[in-house]
C-alpha positions as CSV (number, residue, x, y, z in Angstrom):
1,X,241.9,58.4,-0.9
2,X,241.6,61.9,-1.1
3,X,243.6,64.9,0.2
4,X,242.2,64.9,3.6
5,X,242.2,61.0,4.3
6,X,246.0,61.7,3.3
7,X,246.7,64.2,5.8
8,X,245.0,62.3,8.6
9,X,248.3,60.6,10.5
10,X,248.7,59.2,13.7
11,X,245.8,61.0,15.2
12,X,247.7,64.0,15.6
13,X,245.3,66.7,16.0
14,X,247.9,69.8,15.6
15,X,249.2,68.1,12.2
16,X,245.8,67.5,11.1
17,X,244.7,71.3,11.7
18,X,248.0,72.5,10.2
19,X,247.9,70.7,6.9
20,X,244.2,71.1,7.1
21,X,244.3,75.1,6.6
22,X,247.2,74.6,4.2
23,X,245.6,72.1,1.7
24,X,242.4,74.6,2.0
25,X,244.7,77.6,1.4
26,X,246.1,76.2,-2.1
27,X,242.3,75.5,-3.1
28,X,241.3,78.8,-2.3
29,X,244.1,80.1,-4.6
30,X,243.0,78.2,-7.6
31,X,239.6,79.7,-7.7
32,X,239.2,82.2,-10.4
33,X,239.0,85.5,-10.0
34,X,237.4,85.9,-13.4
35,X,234.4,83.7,-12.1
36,X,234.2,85.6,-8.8
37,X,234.2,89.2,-11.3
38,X,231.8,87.6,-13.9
39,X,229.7,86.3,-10.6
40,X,229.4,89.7,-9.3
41,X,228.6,91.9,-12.3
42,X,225.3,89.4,-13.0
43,X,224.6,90.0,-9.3
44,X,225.1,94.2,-10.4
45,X,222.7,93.4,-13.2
46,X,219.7,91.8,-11.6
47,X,219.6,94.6,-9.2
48,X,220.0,96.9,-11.8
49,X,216.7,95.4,-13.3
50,X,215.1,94.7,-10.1
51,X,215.4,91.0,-10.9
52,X,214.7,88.7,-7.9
53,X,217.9,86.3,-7.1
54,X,217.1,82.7,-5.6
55,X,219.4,80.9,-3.8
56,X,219.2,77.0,-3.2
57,X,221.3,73.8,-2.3
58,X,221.2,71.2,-0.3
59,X,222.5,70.2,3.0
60,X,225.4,72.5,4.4
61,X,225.1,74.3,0.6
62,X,221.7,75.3,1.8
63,X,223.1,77.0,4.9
64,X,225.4,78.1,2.6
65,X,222.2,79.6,0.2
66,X,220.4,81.5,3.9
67,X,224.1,83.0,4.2
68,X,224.7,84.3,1.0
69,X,221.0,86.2,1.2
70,X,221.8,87.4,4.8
71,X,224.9,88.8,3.4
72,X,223.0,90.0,0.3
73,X,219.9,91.7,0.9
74,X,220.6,92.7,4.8
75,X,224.0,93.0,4.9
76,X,224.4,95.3,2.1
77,X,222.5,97.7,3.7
78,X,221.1,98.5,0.4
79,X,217.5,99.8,1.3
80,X,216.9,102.6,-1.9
81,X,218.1,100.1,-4.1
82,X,217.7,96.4,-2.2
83,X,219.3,93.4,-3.8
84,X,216.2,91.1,-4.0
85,X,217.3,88.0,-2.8
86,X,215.6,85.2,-1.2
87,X,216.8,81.5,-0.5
88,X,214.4,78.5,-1.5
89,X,216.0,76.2,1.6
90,X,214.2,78.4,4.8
91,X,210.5,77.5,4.5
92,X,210.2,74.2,6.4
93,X,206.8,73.8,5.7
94,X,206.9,74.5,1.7
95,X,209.9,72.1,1.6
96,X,208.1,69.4,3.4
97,X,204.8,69.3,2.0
98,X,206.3,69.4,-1.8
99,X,208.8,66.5,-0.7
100,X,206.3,64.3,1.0
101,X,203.9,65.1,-1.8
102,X,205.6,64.9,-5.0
103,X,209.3,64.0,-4.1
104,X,212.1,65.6,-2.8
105,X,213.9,66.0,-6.1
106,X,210.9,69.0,-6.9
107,X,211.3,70.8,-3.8
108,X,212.9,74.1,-5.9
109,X,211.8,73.0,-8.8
110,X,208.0,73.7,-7.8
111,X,208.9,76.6,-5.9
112,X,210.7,78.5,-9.2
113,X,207.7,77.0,-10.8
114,X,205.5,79.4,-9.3
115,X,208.0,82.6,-8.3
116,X,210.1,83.0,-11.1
117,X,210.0,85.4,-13.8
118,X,212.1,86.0,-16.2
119,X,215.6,87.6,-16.1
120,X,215.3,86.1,-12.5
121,X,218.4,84.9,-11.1
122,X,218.6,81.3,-9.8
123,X,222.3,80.4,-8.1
124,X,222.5,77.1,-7.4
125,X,225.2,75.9,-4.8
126,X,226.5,72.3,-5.0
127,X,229.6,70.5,-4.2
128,X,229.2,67.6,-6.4
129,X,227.1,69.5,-9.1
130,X,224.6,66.3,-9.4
131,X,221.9,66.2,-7.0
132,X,218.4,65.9,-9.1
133,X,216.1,68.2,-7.2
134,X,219.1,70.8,-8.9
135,X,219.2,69.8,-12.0
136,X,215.8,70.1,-11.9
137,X,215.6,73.8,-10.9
138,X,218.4,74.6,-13.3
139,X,215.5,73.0,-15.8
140,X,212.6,74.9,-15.1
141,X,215.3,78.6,-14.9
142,X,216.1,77.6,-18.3
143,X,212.2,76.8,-19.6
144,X,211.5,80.7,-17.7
145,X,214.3,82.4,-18.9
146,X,216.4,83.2,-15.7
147,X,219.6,83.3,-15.8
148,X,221.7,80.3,-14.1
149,X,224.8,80.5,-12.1
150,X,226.7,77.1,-10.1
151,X,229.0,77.5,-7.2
152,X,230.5,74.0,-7.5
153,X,233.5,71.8,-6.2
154,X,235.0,68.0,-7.1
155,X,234.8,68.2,-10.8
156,X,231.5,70.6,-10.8
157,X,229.2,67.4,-12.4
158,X,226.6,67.9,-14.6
159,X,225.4,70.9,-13.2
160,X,228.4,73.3,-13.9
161,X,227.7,71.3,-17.8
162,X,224.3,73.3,-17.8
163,X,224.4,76.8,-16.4
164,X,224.7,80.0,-17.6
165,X,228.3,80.6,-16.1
166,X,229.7,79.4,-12.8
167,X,232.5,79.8,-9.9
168,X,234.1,76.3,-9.5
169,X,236.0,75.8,-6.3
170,X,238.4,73.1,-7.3
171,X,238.6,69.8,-4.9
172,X,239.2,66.2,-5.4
173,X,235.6,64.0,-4.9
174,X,234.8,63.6,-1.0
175,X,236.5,67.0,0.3
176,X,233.6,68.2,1.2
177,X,235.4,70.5,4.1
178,X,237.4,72.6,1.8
179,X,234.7,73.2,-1.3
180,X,232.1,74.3,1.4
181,X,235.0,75.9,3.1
182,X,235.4,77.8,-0.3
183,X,231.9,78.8,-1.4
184,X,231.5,80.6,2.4
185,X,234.3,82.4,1.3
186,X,233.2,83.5,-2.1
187,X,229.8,84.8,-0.1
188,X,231.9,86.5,2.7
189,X,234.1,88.0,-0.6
190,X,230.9,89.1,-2.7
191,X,229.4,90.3,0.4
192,X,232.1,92.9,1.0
193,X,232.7,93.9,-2.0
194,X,228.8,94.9,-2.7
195,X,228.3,96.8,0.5
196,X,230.9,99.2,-0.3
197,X,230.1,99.1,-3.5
198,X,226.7,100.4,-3.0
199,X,228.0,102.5,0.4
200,X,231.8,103.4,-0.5
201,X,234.2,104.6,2.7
């Protein structure tokens, strides 16, 4: 059982919610700020060397991916100087044809494959840190020479073993809720910060 099976009682709704937001409270506090800073500054770099960053995940981590670029490249307002980043999760059709075609566990894989160059970027957003199709991509960044970065929860699994450097939000296995709860924070947080970096008050 994990911590939000345990603060489930009685079908109380207002208990639920309150210890809810307090258990996701004391994860947000454990994250480290020295991943978030070290996070950044390879963000800084790739722009500064006009390095493309790809985002990808799966499921509600994919949403997750289309928000950080939003963020990122619109949000940022950065138009002299543009962060160049694109998620691998929005292109329904490039998804679908690689998946029914070749499998689903090559549907970034392929796509890095044939976009990425080197001193690329690839951030790779997973609760459980295992999922092949990552693992793959994380594969074929390494074979190119891109640099790898994992936004991870539960115990960050194999992927977090394999990347370049990562932000791990920490979570017991199943808490889905507060690790994706955390890596939206960590985009809203990276989002700030670079659009008044590169437009200070």
């Amino acid at each position: 059982m994990n911590n939000i099976e345990r603060i489930y009682k009685d079908n109380s709704i207002k208990g639920f919610a309150s210890e809810y937001i307090k258990y996701t409270r004391e994860v947000l506090l454990k994250i480290s700020i020295k991943e978030v800073e070290c996070f950044i500054k390879a963000i800084l770099r790739a722009r500064e060397r006009n390095s493309t960053i790809y985002f990808i995940g799966n499921g509600g981590s994919a949403s997750t991916a289309s928000h950080f670029v939003n963020d990122m490249a619109i949000g940022t307002r950065s138009w002299d100087k543009p962060f160049n980043a694109i998620s691998l999760c929005d292109n329904q059709a490039v998804l679908s044809a690689i998946a029914n075609d070749d499998g689903y566990d090559h549907v970034f894989s392929q796509q890095l494959n044939v976009y990425l160059k080197k001193d690329d970027v690839v951030v790779i957003i997973s609760a459980s840190g295992n999922s092949k199709n990552l693992i793959n991509a994380v594969n074929i960044a390494k074979d190119k020479k891109a640099e790898t970065i994992a936004i991870t929860s539960f115990d960050g699994g194999e992927l977090k073993k394999i990347v370049d450097m990562s932000i791990h939000v920490p979570t017991e296995f199943g808490e889905y809720g507060p690790a994706e709860d955390g890596h939206i924070i960590i985009n809203h947080l990276v989002g700030a910060f670079l659009k008044l970096y590169v437009k200070p008050l």
